[in-house]
C-alpha positions in Angstrom: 6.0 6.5 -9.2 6.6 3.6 -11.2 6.7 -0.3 -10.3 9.3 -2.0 -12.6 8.9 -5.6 -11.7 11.9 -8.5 -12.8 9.7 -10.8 -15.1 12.5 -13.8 -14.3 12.0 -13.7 -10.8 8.9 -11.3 -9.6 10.7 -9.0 -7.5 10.1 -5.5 -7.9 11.9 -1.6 -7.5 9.8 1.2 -6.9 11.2 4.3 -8.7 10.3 8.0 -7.9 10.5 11.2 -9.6 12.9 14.1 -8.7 9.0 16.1 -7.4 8.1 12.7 -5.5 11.3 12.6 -3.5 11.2 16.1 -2.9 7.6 15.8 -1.8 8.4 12.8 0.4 11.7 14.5 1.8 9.9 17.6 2.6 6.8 15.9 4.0 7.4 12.4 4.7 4.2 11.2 3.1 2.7 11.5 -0.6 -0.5 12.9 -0.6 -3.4 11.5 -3.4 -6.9 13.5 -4.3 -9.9 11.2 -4.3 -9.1 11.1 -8.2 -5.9 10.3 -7.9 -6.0 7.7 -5.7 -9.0 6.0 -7.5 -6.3 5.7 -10.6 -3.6 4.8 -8.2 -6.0 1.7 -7.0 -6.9 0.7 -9.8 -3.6 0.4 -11.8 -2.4 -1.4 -8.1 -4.9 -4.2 -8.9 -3.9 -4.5 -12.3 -0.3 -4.7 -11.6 -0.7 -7.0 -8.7 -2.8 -9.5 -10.9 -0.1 -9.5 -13.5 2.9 -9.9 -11.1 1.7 -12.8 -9.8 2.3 -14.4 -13.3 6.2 -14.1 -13.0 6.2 -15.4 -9.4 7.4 -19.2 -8.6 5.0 -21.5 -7.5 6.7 -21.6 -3.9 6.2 -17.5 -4.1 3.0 -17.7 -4.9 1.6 -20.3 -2.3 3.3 -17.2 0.2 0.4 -16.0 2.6 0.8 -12.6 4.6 -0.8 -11.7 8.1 -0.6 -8.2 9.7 2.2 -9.5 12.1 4.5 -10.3 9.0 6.9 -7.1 8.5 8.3 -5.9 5.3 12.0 -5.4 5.2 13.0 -3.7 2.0 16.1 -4.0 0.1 
């Protein structure tokens, strides 16, 4: 899986492999190793920290509760 964010405006497209949708297809869920999902943690933090360079300020000042729901695109 990779996260290719827009540096102009912050959004972001999540794009899969060919064995990723299969997986997700055939299971309806991706499953991650204690390993794997250490890595996968850890490169989320990362990424997060840096997106939040290419946000605008009003983006930024956004705060999310457990209520909010996320509508993709």
């Amino acid at each position: 899986m990779q996260f290719i964010q827009n540096n102009k405006d912050g959004s972001c497209k999540l794009k899969f492999s060919w064995k990723e949708r299969w997986l997700l297809f055939k299971r309806g869920y991706l499953f991650m190793d204690e390993i794997t999902f250490r890595h996968f943690s850890n490169n989320w933090v990362k990424i997060v920290a840096d997106w939040n360079l290419n946000f605008s300020e009003k983006t930024k000042k956004i705060s999310t509760k457990e209520e909010n729901s996320i509508q993709g695109k």
